[in-house]
Every structure is written in structure tokens, then in C-alpha cells.
PQR file with spaces between the fields and no chain letter, atoms N, CA, C, O and H, PARSE charges and radii, in Angstrom:
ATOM       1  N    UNK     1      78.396   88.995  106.996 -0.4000 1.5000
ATOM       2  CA   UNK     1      78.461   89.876  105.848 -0.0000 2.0000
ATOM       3  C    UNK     1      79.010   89.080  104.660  0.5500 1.7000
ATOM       4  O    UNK     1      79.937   88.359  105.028 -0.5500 1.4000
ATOM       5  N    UNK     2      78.722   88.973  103.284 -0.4000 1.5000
ATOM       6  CA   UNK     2      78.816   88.392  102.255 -0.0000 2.0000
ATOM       7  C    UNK     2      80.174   89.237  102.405  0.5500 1.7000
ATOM       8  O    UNK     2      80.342   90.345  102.915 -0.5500 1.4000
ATOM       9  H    UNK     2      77.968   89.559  102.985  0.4000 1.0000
ATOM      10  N    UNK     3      81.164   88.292  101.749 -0.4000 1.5000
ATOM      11  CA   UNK     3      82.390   89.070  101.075 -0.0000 2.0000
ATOM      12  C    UNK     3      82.456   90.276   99.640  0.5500 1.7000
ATOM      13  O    UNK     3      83.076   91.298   99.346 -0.5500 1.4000
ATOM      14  H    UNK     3      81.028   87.392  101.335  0.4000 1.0000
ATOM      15  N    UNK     4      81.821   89.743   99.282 -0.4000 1.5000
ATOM      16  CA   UNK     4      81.204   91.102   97.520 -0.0000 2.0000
ATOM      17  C    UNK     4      81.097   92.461   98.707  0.5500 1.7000
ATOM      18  O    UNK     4      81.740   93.491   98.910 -0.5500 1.4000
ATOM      19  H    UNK     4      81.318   88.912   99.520  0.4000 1.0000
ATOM      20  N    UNK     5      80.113   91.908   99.213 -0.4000 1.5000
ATOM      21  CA   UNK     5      80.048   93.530  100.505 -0.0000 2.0000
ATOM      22  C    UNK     5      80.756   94.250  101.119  0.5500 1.7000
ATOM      23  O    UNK     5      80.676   95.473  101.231 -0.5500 1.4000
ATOM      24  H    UNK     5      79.590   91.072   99.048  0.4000 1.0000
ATOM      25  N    UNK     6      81.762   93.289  101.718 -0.4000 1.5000
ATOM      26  CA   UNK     6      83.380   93.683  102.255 -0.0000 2.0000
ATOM      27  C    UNK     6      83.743   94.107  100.992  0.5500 1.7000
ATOM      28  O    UNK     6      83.636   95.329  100.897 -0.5500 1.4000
ATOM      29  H    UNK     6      81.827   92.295  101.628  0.4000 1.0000
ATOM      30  N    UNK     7      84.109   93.594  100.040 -0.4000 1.5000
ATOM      31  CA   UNK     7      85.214   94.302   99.295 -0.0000 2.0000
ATOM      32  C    UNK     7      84.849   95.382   98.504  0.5500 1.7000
ATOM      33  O    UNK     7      85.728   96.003   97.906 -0.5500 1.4000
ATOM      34  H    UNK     7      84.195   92.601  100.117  0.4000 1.0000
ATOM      35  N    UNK     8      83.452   95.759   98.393 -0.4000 1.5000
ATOM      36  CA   UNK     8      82.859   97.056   97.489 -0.0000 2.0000
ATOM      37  C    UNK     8      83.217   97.919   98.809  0.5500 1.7000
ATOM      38  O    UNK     8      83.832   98.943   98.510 -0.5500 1.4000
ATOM      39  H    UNK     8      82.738   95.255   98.879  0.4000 1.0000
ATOM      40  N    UNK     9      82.982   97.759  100.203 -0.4000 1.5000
ATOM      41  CA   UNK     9      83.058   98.726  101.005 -0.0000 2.0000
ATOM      42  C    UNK     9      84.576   99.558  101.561  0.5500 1.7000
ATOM      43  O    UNK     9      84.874  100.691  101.938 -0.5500 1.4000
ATOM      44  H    UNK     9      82.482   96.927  100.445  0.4000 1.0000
ATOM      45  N    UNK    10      85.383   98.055  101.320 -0.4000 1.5000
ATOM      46  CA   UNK    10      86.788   98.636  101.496 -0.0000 2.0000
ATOM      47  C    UNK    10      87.465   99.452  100.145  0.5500 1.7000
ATOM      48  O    UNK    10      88.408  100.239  100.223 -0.5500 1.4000
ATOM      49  H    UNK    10      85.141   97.134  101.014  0.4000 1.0000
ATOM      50  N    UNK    11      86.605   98.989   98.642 -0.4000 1.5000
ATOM      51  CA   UNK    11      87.428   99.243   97.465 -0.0000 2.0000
ATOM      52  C    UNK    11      86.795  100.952   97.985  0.5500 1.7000
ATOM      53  O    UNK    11      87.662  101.804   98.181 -0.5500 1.4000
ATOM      54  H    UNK    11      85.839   98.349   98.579  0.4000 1.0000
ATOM      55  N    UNK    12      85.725  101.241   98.123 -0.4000 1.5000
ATOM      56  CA   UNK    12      84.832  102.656   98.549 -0.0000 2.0000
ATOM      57  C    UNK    12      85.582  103.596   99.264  0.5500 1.7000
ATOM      58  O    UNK    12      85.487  104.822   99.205 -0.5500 1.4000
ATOM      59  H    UNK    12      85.020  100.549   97.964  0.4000 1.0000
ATOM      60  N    UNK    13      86.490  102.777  100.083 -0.4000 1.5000
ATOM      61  CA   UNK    13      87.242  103.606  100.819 -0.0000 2.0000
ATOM      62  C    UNK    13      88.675  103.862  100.095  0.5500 1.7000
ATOM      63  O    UNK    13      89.510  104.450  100.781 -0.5500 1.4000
ATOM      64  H    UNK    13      86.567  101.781  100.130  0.4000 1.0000
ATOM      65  N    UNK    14      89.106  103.415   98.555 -0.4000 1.5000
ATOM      66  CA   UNK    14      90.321  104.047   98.347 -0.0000 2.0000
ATOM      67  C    UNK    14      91.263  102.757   98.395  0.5500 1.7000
ATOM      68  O    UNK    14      92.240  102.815   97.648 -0.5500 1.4000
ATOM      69  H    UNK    14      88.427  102.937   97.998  0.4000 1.0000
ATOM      70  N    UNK    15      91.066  101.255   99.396 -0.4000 1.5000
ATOM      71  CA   UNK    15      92.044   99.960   98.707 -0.0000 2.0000
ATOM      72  C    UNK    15      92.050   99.491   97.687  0.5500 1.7000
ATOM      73  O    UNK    15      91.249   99.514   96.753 -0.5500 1.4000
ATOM      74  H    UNK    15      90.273  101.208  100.003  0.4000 1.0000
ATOM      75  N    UNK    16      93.278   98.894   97.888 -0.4000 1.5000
ATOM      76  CA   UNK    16      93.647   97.849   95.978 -0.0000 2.0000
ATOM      77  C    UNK    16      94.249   96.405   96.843  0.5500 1.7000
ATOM      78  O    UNK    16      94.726   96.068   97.927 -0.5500 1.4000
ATOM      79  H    UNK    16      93.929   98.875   98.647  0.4000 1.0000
ATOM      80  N    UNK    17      93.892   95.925   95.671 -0.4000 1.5000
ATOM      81  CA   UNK    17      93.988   94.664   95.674 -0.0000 2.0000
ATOM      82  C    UNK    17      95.292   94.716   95.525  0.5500 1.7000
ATOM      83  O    UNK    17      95.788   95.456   94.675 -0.5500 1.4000
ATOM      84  H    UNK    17      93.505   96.199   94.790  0.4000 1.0000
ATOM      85  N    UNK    18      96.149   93.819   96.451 -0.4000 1.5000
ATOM      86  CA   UNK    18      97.862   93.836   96.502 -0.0000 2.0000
ATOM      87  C    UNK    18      97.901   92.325   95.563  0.5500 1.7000
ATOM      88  O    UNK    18      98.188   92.368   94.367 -0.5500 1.4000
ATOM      89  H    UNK    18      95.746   93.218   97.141  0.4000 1.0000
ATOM      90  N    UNK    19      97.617   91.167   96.180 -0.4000 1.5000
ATOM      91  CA   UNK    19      97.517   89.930   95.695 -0.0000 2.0000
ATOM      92  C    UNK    19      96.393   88.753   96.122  0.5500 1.7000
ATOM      93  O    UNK    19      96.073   88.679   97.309 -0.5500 1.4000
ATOM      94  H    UNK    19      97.384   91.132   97.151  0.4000 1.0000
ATOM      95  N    UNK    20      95.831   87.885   95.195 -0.4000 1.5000
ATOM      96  CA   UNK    20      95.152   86.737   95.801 -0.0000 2.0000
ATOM      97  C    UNK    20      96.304   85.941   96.154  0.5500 1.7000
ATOM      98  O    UNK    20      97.405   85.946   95.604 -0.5500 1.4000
ATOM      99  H    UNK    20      96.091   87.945   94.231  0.4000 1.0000
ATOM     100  N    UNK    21      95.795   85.049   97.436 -0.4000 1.5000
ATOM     101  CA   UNK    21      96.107   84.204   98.083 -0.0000 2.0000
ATOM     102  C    UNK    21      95.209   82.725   98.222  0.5500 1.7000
ATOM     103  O    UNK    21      94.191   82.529   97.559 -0.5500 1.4000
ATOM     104  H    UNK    21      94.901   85.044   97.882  0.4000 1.0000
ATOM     105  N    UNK    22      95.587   82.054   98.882 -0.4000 1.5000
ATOM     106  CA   UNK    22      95.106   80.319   98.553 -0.0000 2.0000
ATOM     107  C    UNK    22      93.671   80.906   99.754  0.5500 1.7000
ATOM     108  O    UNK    22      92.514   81.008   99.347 -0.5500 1.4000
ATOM     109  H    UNK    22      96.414   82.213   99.421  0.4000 1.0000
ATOM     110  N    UNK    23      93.972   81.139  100.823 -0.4000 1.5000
ATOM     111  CA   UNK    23      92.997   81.663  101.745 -0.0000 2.0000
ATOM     112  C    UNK    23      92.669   82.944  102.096  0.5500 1.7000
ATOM     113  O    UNK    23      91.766   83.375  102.812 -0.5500 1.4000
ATOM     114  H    UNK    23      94.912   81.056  101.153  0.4000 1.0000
ATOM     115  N    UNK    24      93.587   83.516  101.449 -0.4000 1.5000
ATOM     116  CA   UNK    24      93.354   85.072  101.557 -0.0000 2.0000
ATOM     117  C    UNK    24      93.890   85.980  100.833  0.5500 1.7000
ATOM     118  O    UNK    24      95.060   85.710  100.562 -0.5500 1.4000
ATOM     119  H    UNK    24      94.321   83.166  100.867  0.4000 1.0000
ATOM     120  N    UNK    25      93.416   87.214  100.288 -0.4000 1.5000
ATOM     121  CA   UNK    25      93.556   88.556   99.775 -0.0000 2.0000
ATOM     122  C    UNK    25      94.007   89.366  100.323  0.5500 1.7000
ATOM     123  O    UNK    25      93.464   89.680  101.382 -0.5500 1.4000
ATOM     124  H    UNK    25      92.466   87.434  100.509  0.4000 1.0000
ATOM     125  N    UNK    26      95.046   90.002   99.946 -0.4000 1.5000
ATOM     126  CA   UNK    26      95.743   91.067  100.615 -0.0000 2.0000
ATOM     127  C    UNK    26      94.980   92.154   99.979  0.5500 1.7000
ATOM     128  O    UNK    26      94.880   92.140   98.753 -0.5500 1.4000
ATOM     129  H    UNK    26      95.487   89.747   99.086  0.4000 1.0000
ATOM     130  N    UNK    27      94.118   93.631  101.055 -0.4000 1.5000
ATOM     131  CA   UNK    27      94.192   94.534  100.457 -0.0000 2.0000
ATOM     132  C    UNK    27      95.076   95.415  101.186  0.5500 1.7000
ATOM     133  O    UNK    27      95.619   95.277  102.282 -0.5500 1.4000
ATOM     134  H    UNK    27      94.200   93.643  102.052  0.4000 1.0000
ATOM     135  N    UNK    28      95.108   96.534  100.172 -0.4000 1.5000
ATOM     136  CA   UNK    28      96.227   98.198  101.068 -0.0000 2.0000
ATOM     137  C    UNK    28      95.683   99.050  100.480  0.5500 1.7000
ATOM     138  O    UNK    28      95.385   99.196   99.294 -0.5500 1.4000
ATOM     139  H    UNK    28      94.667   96.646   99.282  0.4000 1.0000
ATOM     140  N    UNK    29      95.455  100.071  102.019 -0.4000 1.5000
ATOM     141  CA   UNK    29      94.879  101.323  101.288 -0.0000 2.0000
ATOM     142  C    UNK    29      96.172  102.247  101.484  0.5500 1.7000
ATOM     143  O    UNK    29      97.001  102.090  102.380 -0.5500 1.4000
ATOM     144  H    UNK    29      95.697   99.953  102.983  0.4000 1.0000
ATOM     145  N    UNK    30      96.196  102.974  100.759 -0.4000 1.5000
ATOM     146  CA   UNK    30      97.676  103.759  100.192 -0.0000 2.0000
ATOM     147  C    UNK    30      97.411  105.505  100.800  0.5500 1.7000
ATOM     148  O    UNK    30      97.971  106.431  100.213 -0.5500 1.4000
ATOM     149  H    UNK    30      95.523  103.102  100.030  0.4000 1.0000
ATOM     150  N    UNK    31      96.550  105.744  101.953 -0.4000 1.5000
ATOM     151  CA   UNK    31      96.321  107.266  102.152 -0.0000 2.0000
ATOM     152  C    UNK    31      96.384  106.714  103.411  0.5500 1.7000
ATOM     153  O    UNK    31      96.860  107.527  104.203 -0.5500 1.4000
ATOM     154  H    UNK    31      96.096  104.992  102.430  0.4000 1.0000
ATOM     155  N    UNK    32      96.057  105.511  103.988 -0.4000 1.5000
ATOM     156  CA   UNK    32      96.540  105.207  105.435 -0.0000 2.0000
ATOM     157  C    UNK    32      97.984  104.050  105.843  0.5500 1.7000
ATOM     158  O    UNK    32      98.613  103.908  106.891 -0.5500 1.4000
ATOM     159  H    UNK    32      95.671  104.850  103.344  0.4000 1.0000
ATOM     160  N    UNK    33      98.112  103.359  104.464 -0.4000 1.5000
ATOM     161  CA   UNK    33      99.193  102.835  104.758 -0.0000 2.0000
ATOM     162  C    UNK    33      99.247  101.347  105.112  0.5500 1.7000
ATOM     163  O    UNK    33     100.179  100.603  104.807 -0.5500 1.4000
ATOM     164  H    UNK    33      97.602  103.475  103.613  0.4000 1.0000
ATOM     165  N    UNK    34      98.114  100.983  105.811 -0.4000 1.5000
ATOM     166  CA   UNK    34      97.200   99.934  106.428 -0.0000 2.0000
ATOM     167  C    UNK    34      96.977   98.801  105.419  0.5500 1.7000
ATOM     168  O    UNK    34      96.351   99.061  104.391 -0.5500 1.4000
ATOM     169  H    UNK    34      97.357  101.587  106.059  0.4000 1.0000
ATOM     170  N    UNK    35      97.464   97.505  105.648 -0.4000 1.5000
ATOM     171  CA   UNK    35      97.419   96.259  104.726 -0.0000 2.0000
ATOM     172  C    UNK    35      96.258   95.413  105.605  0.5500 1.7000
ATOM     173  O    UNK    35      96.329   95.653  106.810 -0.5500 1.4000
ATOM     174  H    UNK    35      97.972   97.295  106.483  0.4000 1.0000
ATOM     175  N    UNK    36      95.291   94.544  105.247 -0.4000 1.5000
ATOM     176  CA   UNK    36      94.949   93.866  105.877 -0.0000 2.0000
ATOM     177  C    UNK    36      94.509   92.838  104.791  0.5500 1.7000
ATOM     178  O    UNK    36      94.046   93.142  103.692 -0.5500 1.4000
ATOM     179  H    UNK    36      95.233   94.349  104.268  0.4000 1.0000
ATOM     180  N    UNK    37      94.753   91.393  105.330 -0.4000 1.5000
ATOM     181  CA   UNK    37      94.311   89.990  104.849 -0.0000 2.0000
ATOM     182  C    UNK    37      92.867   89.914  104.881  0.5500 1.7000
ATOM     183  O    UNK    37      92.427   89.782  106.023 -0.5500 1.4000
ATOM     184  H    UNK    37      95.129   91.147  106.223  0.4000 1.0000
ATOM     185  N    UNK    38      91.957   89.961  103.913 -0.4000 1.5000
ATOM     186  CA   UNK    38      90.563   89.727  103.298 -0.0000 2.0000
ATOM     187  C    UNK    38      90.294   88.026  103.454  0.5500 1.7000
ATOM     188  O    UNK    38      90.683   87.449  102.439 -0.5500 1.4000
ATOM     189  H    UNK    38      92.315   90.068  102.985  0.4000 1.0000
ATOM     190  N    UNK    39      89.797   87.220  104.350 -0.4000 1.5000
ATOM     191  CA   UNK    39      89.139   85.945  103.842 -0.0000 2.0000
ATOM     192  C    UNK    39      88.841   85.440  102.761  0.5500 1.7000
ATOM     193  O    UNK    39      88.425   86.352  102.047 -0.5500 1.4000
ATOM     194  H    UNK    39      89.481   87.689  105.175  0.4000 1.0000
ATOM     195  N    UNK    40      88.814   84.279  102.112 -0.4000 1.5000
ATOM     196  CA   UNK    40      87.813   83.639  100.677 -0.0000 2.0000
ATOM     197  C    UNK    40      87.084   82.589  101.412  0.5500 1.7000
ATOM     198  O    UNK    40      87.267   81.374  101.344 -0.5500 1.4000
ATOM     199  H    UNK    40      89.152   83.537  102.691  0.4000 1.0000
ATOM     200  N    UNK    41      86.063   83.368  102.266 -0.4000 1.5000
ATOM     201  CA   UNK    41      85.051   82.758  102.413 -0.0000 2.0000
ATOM     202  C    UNK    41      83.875   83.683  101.831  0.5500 1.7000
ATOM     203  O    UNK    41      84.021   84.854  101.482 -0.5500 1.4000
ATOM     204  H    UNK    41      85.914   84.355  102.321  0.4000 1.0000
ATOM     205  N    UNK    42      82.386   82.759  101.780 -0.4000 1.5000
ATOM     206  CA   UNK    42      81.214   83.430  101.412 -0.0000 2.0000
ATOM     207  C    UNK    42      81.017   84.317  101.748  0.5500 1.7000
ATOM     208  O    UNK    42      80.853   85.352  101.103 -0.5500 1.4000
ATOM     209  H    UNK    42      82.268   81.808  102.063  0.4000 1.0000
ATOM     210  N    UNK    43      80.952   84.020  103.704 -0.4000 1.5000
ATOM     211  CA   UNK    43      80.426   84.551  104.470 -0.0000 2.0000
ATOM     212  C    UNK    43      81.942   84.966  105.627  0.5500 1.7000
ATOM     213  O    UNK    43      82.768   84.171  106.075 -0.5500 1.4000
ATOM     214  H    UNK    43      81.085   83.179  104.228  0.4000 1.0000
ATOM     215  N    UNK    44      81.868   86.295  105.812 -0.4000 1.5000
ATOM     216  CA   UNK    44      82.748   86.980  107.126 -0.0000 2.0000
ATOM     217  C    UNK    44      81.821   87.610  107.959  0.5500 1.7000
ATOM     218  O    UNK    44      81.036   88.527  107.720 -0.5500 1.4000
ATOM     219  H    UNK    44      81.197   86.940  105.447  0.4000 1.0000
ATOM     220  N    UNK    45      82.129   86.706  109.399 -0.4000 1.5000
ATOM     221  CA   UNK    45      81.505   87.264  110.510 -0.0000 2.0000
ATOM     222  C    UNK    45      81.437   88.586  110.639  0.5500 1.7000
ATOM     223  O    UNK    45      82.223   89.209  109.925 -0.5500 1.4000
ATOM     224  H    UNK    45      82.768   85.961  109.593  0.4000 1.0000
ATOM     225  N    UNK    46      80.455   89.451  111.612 -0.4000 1.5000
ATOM     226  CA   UNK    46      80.496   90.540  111.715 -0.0000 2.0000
ATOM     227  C    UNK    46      81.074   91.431  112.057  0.5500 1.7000
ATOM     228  O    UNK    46      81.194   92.590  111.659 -0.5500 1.4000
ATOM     229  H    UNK    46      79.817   88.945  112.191  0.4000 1.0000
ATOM     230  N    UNK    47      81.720   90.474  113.378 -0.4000 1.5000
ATOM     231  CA   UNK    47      82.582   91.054  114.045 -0.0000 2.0000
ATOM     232  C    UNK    47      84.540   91.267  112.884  0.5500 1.7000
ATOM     233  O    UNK    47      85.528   91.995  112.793 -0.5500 1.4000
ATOM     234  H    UNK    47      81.623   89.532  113.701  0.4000 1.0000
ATOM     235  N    UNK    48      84.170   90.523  112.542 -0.4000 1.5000
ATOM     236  CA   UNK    48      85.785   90.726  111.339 -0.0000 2.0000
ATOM     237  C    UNK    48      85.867   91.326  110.550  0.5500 1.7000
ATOM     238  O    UNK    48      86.878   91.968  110.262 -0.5500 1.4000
ATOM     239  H    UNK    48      83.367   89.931  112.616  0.4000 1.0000
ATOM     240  N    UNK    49      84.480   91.308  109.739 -0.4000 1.5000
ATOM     241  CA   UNK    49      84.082   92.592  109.014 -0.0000 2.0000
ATOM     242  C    UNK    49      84.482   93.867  109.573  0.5500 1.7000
ATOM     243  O    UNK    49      85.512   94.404  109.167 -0.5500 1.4000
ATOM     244  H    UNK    49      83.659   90.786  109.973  0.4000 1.0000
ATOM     245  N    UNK    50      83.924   94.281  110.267 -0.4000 1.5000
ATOM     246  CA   UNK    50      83.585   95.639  111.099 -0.0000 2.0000
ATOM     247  C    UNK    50      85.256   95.467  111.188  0.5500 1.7000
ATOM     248  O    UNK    50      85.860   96.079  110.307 -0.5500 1.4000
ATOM     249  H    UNK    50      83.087   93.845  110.596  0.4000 1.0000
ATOM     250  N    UNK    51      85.843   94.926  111.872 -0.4000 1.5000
ATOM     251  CA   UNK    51      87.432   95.445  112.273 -0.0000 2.0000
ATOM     252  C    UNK    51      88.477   95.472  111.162  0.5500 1.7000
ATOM     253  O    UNK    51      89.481   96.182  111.099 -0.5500 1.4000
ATOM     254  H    UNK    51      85.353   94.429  112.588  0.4000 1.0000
ATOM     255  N    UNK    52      87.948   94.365  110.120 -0.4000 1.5000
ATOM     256  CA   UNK    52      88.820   95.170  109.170 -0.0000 2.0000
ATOM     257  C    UNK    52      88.354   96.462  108.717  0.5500 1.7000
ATOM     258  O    UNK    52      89.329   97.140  108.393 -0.5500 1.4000
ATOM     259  H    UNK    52      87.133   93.788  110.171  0.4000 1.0000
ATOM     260  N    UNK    53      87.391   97.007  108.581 -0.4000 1.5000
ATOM     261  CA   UNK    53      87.004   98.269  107.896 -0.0000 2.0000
ATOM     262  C    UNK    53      87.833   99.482  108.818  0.5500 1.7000
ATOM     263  O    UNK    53      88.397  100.538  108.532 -0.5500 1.4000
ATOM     264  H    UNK    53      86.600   96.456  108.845  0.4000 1.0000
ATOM     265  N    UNK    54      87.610   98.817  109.915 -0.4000 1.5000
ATOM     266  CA   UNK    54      87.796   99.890  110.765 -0.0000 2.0000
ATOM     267  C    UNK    54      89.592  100.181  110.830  0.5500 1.7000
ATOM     268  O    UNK    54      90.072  101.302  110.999 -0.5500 1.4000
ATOM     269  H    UNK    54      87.152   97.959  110.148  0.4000 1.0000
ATOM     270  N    UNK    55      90.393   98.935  110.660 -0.4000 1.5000
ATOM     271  CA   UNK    55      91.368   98.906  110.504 -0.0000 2.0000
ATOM     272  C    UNK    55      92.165   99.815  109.328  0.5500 1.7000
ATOM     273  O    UNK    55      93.123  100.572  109.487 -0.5500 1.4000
ATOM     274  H    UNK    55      90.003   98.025  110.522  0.4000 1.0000
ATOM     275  N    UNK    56      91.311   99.421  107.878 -0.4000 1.5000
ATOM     276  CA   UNK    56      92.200  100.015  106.815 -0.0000 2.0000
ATOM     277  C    UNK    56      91.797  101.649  106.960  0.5500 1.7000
ATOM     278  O    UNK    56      92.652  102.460  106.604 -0.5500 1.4000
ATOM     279  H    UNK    56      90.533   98.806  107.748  0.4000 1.0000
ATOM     280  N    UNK    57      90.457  102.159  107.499 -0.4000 1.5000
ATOM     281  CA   UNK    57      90.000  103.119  107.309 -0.0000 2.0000
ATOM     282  C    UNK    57      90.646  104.588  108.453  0.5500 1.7000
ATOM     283  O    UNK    57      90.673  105.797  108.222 -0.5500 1.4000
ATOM     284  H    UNK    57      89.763  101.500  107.788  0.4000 1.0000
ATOM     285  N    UNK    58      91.037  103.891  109.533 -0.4000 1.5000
ATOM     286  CA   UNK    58      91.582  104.653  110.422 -0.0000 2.0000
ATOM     287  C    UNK    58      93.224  105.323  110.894  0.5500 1.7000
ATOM     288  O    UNK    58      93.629  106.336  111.464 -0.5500 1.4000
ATOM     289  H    UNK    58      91.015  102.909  109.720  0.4000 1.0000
ATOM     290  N    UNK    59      93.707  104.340  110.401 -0.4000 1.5000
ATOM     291  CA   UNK    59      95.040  104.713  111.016 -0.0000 2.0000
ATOM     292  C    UNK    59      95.773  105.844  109.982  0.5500 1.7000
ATOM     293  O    UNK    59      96.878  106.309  110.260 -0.5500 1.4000
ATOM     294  H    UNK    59      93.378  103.517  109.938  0.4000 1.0000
């Protein structure tokens, strides 16, 4: 999954951008509470994709 894709899909769900990082982006979504580290790569596997979504979106 392209990263632009990840992050329109997590911003969709209600995260913000906490801070850039040298390798990674912190987002937090603020209705679940849930922080998770975003990659700065092109490309995020599928499988990492899918679990962060599933991560910020559930708990």
C-alpha cells in the first residue's frame, strides 16, 4: 500500500498527526486513544497496513 493511502485512510478515521520523525510519524486518534508509529517509506506492506488501521480504529 502506498503511504498517501495509509494516511488519507487513517486521517478518514478521525487521526492527527502528533509529530514527524527521522523514520517515523506518530499518528493518535483522540475517540480511541490509540497512538501508532506510521513508516516513511513509499511503500507499507499489507500486512502493516491493515494492522495499523485496525489498531487506531478499534480499541
Amino acid at each position: 500500500m502506498k503511504r498517501k493511502d495509509l494516511i488519507d485512510t487513517i486521517e478518514s478515521l478521525g487521526c492527527v498527526l502528533i509529530r514527524h520523525g527521522a523514520k517515523h510519524d506518530l499518528y493518535h486518534n483522540p475517540k480511541t486513544g490509540m497512538t501508532q508509529p506510521i513508516p516513511r517509506h513509499w511503500e507499507i506492506h499489507e500486512f502493516l497496513a491493515k494492522k495499523i488501521v485496525r489498531d487506531l480504529s478499534n480499541h
